[in-house]
PDB file of N, H, CA, C and O in Angstrom:
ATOM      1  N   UNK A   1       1.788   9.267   4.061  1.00  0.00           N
ATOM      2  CA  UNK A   1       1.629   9.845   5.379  1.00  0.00           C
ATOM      3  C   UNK A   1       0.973  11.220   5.289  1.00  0.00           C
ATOM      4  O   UNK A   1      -0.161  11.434   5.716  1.00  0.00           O
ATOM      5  N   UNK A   2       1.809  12.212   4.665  1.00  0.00           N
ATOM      6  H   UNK A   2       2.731  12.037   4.319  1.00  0.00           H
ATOM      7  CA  UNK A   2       1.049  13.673   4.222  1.00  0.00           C
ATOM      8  C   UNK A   2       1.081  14.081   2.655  1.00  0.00           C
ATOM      9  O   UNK A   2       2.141  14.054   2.030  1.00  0.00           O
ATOM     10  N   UNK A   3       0.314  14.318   2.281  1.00  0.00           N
ATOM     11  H   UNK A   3      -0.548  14.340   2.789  1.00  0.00           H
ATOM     12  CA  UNK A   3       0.393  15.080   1.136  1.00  0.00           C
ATOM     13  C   UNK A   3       1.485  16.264   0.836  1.00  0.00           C
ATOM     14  O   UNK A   3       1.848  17.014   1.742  1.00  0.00           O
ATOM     15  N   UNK A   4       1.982  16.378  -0.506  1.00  0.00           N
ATOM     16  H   UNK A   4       1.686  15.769  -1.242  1.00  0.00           H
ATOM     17  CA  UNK A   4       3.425  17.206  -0.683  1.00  0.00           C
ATOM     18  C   UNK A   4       3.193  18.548   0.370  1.00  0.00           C
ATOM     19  O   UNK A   4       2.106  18.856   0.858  1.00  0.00           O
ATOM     20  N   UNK A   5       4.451  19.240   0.587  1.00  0.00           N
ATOM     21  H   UNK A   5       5.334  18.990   0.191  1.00  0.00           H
ATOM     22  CA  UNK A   5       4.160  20.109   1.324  1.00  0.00           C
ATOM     23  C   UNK A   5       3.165  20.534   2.029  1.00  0.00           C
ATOM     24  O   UNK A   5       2.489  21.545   1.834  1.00  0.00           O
ATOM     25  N   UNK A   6       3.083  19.833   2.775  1.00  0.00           N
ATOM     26  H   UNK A   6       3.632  19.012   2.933  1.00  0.00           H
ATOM     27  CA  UNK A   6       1.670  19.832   3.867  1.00  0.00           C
ATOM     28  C   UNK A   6       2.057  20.748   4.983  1.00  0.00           C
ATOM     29  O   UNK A   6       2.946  20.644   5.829  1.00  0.00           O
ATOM     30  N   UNK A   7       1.047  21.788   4.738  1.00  0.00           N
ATOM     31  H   UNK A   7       0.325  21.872   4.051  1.00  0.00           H
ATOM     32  CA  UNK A   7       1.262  22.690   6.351  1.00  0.00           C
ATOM     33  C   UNK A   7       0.732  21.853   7.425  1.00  0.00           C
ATOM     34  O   UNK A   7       1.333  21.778   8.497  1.00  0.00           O
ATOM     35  N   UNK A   8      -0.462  21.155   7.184  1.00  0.00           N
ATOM     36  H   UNK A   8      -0.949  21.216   6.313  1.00  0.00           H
ATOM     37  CA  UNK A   8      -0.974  20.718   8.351  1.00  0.00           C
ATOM     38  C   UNK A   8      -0.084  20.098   9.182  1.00  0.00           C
ATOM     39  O   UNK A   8      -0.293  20.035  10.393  1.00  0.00           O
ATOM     40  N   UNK A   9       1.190  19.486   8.499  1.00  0.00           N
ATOM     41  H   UNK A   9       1.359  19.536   7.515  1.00  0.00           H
ATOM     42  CA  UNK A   9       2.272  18.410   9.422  1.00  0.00           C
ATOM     43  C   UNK A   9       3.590  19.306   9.553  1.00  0.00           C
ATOM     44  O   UNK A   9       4.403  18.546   9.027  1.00  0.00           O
ATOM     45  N   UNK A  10       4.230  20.309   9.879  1.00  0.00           N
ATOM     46  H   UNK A  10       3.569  20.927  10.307  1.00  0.00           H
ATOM     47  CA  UNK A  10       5.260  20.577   9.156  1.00  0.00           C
ATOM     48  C   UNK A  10       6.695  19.564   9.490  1.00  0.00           C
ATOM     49  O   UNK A  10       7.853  19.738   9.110  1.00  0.00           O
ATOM     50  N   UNK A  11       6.492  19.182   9.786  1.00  0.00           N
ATOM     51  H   UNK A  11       5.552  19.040  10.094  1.00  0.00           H
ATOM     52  CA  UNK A  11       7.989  18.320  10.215  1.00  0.00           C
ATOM     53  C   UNK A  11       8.682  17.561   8.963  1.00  0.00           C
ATOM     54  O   UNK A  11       8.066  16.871   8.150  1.00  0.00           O
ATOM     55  N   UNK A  12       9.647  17.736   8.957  1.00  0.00           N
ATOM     56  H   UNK A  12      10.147  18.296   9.617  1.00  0.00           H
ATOM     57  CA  UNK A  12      10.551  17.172   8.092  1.00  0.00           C
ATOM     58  C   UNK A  12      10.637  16.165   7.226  1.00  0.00           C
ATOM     59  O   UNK A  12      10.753  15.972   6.016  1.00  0.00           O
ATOM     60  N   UNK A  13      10.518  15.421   8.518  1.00  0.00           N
ATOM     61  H   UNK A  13      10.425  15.578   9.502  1.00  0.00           H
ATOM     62  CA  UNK A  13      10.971  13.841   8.637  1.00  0.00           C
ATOM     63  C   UNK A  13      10.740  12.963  10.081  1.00  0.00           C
ATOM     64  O   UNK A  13      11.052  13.638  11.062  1.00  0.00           O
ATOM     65  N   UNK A  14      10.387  11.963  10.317  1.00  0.00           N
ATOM     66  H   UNK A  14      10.134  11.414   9.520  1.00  0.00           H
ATOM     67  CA  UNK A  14      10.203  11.520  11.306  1.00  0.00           C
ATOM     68  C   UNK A  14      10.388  10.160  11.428  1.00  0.00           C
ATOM     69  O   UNK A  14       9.960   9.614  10.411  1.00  0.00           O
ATOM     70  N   UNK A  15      10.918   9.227  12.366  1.00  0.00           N
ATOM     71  H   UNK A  15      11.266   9.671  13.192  1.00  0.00           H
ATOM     72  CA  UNK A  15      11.243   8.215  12.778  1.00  0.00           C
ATOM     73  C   UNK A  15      10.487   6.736  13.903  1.00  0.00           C
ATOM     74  O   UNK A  15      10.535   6.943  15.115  1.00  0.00           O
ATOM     75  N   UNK A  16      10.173   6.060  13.666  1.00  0.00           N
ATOM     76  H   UNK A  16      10.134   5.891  12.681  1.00  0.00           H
ATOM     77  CA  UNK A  16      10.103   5.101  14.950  1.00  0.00           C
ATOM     78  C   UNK A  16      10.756   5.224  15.822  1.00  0.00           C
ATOM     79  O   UNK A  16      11.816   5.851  15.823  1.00  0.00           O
ATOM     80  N   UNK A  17      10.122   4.489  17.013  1.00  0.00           N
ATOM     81  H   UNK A  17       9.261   3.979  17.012  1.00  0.00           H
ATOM     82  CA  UNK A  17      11.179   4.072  18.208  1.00  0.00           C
ATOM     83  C   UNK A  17      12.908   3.440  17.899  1.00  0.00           C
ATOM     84  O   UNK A  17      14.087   3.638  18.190  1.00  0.00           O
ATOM     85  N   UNK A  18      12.287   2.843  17.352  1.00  0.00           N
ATOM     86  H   UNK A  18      11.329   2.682  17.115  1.00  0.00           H
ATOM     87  CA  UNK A  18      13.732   2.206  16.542  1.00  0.00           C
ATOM     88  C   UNK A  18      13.793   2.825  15.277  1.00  0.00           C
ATOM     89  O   UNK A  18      12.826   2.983  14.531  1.00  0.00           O
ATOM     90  N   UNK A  19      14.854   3.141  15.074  1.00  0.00           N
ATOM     91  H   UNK A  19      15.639   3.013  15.680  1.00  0.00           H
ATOM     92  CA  UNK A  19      15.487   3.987  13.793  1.00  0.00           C
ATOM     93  C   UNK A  19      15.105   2.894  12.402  1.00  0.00           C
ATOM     94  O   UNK A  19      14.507   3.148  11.356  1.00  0.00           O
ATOM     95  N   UNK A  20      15.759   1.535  12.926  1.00  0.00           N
ATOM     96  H   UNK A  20      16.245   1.328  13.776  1.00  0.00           H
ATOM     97  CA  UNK A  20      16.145   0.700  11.454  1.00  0.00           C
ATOM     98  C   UNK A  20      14.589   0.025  10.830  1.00  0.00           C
ATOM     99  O   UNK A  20      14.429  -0.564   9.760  1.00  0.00           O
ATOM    100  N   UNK A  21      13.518   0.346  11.922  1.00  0.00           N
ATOM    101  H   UNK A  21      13.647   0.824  12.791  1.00  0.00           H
ATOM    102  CA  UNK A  21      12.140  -0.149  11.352  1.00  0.00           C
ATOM    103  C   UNK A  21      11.654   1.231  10.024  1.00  0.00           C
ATOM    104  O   UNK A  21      11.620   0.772   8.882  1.00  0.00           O
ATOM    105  N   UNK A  22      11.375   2.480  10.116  1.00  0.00           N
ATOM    106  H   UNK A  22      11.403   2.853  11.044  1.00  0.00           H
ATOM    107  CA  UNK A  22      11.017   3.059   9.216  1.00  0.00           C
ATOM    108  C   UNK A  22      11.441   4.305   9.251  1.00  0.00           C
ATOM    109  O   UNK A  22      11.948   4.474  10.360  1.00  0.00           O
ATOM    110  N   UNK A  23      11.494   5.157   8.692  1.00  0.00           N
ATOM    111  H   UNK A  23      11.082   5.020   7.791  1.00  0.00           H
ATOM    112  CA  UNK A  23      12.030   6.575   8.529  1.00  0.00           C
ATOM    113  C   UNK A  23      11.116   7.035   7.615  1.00  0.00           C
ATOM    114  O   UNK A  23      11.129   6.323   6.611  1.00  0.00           O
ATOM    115  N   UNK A  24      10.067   8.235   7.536  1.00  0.00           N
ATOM    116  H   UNK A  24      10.057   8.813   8.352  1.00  0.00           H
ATOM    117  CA  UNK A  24       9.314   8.848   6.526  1.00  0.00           C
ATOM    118  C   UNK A  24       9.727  10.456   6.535  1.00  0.00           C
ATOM    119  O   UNK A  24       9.840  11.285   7.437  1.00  0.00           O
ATOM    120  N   UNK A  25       9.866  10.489   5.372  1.00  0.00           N
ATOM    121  H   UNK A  25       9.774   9.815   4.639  1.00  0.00           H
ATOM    122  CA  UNK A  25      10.237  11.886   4.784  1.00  0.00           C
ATOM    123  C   UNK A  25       9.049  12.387   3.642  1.00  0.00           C
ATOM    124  O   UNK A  25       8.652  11.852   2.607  1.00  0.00           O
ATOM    125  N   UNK A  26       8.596  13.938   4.471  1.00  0.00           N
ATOM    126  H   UNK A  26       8.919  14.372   5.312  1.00  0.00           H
ATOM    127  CA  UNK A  26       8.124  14.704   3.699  1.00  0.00           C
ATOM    128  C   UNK A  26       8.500  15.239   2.339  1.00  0.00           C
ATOM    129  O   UNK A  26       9.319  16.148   2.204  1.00  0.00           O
ATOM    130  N   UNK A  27       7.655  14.438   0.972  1.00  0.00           N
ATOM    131  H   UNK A  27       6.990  13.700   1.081  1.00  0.00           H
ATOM    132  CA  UNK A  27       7.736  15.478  -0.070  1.00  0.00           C
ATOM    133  C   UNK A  27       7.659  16.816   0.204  1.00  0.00           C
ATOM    134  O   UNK A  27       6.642  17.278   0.723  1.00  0.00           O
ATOM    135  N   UNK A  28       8.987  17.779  -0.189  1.00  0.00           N
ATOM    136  H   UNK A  28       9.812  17.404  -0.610  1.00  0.00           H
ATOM    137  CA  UNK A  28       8.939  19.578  -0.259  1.00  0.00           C
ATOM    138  C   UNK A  28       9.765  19.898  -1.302  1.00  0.00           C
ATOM    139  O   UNK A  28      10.570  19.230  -1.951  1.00  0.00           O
ATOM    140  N   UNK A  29       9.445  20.957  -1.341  1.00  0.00           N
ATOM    141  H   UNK A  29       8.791  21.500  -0.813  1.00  0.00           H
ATOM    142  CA  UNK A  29       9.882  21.495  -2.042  1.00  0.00           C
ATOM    143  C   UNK A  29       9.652  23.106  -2.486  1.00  0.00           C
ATOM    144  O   UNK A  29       8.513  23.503  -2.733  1.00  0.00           O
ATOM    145  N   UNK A  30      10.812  23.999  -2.570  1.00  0.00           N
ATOM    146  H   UNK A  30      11.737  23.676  -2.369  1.00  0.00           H
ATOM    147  CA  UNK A  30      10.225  25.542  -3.026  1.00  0.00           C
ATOM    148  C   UNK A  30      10.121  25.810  -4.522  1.00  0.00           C
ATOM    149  O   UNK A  30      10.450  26.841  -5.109  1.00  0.00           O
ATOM    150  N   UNK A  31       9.624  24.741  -5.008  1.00  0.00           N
ATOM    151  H   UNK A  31       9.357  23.904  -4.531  1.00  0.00           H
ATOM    152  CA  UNK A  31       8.452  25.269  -6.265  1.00  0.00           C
ATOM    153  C   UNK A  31       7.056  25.776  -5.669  1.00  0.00           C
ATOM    154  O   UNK A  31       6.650  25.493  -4.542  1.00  0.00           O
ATOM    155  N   UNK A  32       6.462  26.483  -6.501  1.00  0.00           N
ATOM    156  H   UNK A  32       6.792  26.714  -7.416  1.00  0.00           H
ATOM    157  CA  UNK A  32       5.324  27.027  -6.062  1.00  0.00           C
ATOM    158  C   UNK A  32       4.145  26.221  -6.452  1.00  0.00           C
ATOM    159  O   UNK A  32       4.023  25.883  -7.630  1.00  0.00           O
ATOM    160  N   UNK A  33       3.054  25.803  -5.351  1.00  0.00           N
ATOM    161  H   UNK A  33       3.152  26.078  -4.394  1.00  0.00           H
ATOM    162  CA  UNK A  33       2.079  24.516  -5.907  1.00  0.00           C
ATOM    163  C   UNK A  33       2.762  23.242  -5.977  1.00  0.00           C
ATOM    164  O   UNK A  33       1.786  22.503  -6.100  1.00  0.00           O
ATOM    165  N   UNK A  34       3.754  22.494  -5.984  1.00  0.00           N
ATOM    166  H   UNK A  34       4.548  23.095  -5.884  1.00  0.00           H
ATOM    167  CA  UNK A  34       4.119  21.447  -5.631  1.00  0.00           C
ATOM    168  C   UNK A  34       5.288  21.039  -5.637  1.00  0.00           C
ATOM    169  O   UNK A  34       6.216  21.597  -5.052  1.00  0.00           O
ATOM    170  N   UNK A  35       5.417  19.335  -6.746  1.00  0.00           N
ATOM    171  H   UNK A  35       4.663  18.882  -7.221  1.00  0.00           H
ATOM    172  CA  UNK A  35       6.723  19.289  -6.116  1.00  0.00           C
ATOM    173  C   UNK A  35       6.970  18.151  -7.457  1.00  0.00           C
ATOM    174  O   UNK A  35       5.986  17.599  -7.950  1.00  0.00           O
ATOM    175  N   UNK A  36       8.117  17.922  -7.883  1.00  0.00           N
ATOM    176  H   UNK A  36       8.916  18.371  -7.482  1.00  0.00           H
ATOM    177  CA  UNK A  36       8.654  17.101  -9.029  1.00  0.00           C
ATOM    178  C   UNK A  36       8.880  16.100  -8.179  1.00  0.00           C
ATOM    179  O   UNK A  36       9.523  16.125  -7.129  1.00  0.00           O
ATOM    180  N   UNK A  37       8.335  15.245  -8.671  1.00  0.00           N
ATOM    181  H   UNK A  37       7.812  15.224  -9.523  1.00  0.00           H
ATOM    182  CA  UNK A  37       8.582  13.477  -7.966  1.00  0.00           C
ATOM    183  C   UNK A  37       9.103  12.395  -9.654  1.00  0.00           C
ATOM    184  O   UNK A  37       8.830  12.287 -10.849  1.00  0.00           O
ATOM    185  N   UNK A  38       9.702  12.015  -8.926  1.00  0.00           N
ATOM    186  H   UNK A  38       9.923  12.103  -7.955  1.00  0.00           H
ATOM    187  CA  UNK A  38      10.508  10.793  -9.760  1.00  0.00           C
ATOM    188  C   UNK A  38       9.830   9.427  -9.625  1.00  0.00           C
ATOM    189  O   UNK A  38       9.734   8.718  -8.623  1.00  0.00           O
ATOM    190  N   UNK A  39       9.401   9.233 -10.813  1.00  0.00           N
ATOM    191  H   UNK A  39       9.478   9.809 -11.627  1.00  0.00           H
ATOM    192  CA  UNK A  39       8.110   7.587 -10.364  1.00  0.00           C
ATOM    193  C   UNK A  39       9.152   6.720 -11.481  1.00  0.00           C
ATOM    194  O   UNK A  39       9.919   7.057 -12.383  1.00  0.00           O
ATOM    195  N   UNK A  40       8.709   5.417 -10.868  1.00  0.00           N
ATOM    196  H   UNK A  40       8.086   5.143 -10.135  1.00  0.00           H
ATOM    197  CA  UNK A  40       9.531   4.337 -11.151  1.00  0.00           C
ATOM    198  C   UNK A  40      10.246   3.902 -12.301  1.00  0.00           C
ATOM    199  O   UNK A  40      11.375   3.441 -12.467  1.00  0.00           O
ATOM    200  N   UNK A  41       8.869   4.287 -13.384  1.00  0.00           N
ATOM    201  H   UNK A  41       7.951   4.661 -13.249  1.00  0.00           H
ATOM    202  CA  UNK A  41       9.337   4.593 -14.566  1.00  0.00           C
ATOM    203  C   UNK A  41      10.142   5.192 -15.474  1.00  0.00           C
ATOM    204  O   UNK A  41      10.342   4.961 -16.667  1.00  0.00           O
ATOM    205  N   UNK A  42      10.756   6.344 -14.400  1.00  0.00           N
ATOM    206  H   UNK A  42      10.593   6.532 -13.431  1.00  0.00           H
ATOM    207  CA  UNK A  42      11.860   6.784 -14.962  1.00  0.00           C
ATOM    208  C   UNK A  42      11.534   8.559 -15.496  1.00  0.00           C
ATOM    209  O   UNK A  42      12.201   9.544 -15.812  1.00  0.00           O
ATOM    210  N   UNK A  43      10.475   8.281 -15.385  1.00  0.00           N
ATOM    211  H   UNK A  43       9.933   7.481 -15.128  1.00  0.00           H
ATOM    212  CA  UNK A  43       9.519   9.991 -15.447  1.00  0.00           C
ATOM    213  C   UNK A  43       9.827  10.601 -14.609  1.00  0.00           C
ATOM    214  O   UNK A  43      10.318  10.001 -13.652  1.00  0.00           O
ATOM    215  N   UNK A  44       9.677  12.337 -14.528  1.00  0.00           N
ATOM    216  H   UNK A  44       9.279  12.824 -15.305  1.00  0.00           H
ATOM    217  CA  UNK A  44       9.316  12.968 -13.849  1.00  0.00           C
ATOM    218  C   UNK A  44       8.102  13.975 -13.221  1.00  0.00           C
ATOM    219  O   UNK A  44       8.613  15.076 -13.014  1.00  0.00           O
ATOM    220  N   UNK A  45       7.238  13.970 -12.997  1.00  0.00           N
ATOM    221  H   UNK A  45       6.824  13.076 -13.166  1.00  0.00           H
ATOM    222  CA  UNK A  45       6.239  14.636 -12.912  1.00  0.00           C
ATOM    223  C   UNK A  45       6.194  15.803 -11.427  1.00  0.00           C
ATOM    224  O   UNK A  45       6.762  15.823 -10.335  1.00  0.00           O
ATOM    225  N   UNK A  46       5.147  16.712 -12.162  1.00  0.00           N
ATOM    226  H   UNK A  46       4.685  16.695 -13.049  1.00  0.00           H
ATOM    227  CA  UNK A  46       4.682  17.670 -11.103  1.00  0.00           C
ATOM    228  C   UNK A  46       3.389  17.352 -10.745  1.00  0.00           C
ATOM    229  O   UNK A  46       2.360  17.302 -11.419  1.00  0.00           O
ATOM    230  N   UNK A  47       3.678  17.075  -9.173  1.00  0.00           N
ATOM    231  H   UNK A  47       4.513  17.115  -8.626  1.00  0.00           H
ATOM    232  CA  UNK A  47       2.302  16.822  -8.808  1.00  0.00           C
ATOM    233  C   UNK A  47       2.065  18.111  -8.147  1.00  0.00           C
ATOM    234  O   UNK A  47       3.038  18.785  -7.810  1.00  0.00           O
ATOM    235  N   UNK A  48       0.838  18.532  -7.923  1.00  0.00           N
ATOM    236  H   UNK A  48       0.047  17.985  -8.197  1.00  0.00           H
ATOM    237  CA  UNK A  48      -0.110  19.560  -7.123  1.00  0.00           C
ATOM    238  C   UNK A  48       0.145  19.425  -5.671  1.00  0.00           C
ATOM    239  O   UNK A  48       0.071  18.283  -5.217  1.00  0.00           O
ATOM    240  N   UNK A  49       0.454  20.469  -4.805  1.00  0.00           N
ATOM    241  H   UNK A  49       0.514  21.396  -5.174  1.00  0.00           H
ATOM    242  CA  UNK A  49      -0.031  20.401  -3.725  1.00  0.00           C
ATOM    243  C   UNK A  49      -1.352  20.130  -3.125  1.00  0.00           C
ATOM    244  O   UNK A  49      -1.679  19.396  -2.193  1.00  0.00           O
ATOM    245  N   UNK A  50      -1.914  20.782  -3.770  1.00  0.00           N
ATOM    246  H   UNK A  50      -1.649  21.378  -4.528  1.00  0.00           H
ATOM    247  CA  UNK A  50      -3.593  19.943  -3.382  1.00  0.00           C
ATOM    248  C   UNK A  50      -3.957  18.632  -3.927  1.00  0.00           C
ATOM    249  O   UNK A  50      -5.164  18.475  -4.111  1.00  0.00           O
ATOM    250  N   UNK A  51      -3.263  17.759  -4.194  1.00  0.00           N
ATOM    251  H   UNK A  51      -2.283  17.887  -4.044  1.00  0.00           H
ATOM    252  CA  UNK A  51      -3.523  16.839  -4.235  1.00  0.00           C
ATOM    253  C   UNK A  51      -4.059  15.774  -3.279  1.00  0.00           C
ATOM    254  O   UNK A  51      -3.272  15.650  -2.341  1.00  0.00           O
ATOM    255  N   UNK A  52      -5.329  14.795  -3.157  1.00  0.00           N
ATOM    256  H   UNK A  52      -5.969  14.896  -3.919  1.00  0.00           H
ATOM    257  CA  UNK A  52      -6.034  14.179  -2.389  1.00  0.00           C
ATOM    258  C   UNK A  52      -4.960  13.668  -1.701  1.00  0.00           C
ATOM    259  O   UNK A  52      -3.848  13.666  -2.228  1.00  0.00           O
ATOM    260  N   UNK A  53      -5.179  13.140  -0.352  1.00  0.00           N
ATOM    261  H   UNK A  53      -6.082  13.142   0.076  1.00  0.00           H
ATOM    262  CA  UNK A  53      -4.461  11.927   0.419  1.00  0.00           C
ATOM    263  C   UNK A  53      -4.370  10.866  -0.210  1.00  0.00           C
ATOM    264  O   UNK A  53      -3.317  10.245  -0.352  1.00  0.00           O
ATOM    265  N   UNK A  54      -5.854  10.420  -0.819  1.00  0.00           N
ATOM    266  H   UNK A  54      -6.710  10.925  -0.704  1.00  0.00           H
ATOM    267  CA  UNK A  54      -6.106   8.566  -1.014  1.00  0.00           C
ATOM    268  C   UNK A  54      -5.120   8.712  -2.965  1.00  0.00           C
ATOM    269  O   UNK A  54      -4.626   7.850  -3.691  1.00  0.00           O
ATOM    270  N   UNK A  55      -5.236   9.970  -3.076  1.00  0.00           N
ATOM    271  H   UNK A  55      -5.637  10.670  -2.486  1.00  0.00           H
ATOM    272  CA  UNK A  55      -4.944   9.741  -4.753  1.00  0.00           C
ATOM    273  C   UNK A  55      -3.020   9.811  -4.535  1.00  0.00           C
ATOM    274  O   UNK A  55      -2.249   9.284  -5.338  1.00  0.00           O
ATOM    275  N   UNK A  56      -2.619  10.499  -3.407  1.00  0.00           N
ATOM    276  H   UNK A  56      -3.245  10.927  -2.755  1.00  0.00           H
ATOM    277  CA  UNK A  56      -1.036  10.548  -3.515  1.00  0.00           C
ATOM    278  C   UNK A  56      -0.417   9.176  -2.962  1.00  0.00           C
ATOM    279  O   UNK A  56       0.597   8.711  -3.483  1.00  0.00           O
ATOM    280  N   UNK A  57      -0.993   8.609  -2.001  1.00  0.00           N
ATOM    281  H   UNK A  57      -1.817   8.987  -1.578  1.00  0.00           H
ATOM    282  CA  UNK A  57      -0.712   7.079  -1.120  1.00  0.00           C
ATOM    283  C   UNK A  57      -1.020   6.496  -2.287  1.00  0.00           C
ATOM    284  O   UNK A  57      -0.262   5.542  -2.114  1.00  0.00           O
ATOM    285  N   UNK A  58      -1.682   6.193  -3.720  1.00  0.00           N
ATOM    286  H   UNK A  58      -2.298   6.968  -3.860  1.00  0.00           H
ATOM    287  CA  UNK A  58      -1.821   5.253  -4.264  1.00  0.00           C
ATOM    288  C   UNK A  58      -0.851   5.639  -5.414  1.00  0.00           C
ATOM    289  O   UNK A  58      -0.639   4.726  -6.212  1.00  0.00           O
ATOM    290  N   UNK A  59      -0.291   6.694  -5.624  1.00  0.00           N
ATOM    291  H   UNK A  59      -0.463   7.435  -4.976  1.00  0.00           H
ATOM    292  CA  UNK A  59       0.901   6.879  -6.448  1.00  0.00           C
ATOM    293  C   UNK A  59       1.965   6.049  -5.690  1.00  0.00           C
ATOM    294  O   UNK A  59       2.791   5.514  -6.429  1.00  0.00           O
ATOM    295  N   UNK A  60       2.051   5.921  -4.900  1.00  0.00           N
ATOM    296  H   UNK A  60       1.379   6.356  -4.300  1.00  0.00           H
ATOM    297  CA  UNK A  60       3.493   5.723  -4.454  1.00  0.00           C
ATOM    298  C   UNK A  60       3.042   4.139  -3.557  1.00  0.00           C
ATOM    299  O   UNK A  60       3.628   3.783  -2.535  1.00  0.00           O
ATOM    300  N   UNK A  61       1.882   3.342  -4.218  1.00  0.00           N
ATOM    301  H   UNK A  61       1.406   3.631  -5.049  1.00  0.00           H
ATOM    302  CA  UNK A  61       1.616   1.522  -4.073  1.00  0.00           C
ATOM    303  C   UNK A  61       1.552   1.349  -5.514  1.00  0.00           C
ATOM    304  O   UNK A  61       1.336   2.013  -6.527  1.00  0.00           O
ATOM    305  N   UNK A  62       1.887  -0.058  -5.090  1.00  0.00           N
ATOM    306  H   UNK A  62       2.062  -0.598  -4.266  1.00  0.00           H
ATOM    307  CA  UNK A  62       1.705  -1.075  -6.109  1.00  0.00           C
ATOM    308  C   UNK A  62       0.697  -1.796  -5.641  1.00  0.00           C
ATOM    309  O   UNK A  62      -0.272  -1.934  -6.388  1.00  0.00           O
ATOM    310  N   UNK A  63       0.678  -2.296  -4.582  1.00  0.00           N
ATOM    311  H   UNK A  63       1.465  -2.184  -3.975  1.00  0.00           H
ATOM    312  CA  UNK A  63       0.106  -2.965  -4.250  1.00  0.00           C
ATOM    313  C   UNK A  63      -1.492  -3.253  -4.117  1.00  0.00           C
ATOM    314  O   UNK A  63      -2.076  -4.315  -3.897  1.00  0.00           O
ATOM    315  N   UNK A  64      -2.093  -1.682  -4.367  1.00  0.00           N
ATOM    316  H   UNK A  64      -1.619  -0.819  -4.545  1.00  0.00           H
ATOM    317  CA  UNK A  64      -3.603  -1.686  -3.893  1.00  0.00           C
ATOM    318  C   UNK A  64      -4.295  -2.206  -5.508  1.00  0.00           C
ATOM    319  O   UNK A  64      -5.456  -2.602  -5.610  1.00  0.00           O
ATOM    320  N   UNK A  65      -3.202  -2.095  -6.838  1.00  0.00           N
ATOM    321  H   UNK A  65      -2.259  -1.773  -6.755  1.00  0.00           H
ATOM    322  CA  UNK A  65      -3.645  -2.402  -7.822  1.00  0.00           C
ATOM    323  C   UNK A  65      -4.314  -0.868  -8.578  1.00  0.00           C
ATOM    324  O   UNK A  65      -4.661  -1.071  -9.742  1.00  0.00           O
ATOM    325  N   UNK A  66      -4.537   0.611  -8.084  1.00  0.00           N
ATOM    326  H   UNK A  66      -4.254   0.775  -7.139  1.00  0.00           H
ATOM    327  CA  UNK A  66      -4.921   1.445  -8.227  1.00  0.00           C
ATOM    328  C   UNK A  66      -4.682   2.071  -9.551  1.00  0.00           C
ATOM    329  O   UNK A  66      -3.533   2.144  -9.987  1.00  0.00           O
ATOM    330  N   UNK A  67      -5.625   2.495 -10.170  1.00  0.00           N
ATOM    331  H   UNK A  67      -6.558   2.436  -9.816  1.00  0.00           H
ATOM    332  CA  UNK A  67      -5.071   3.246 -11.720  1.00  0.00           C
ATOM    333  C   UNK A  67      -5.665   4.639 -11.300  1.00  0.00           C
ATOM    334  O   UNK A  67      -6.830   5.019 -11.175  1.00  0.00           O
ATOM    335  N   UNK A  68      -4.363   5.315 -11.112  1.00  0.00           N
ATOM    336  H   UNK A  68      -3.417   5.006 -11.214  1.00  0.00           H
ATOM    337  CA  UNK A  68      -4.632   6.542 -11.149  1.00  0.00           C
ATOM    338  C   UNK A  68      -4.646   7.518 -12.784  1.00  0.00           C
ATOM    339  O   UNK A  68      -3.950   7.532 -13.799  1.00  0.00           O
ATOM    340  N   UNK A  69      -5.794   8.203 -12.314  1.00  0.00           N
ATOM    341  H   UNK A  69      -6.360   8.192 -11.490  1.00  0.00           H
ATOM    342  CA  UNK A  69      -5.880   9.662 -14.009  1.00  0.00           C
ATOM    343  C   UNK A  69      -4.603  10.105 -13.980  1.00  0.00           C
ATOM    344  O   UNK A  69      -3.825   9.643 -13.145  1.00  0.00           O
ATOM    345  N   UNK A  70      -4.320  10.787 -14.624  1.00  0.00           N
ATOM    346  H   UNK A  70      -4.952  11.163 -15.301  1.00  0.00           H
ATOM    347  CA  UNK A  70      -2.986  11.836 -14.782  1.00  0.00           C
ATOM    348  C   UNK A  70      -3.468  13.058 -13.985  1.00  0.00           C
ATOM    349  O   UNK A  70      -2.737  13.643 -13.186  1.00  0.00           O
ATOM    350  N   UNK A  71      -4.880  13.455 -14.274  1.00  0.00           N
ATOM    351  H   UNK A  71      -5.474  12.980 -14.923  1.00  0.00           H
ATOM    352  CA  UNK A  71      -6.041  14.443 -14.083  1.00  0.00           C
ATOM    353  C   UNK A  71      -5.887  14.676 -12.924  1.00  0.00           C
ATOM    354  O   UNK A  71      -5.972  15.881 -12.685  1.00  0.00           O
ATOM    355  N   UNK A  72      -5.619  13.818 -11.745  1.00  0.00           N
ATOM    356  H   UNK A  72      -5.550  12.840 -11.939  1.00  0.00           H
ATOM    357  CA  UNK A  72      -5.706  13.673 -10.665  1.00  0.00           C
ATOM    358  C   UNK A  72      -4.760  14.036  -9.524  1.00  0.00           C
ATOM    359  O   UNK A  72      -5.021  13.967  -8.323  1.00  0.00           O
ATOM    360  N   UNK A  73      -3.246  14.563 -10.275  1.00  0.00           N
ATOM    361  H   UNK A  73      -3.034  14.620 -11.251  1.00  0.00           H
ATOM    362  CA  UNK A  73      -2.457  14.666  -9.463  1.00  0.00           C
ATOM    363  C   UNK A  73      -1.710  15.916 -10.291  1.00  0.00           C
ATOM    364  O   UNK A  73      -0.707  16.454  -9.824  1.00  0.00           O
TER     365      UNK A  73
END
C-alpha cells in the first residue's frame, strides 16, 4: 500500500467497510531511515525508507514470482 514510513500517507492503519475483509497496517518505525522487517525465512532485515513502491509490494508477494537484489531494499 505505502512504502515504510511514508509521510506521504501518515495514517496508521486503515480498514474496509467491513472490518473482517482487510485491515492494512503501516510499516514504522523510530529507527532512523527505516525499518527491521521479519521475512518468512526467518531473517531479519533493514529495509530503507526510500525504498521503491514496485520493489517493497514485491517483497512482501509470492505470487508475482519476483527476484528481488538485496541492493534494492
Amino acid at each position: 500500500m505505502v512504502t515504510p514510513n511514508s509521510r506521504q500517507n501518515p495514517w496508521g492503519a486503515c480498514a474496509s467497510a467491513n472490518l473482517v475483509d482487510s485491515v492494512f497496517t503501516k510499516a514504522s518505525s523510530n529507527h532512523p531511515g527505516g525499518v527491521n522487517v521479519l521475512l518468512t525465512d526467518g531473517s531479519v532485515r533493514f529495509v530503507k525508507d526510500s525504498i521503491s513502491l514496485t520493489t517493497w509490494q514485491a517483497l512482501g508477494s509470492m505470487a508475482g514470482g519476483e527476484v528481488v537484489s538485496s541492493d534494492s531494499y
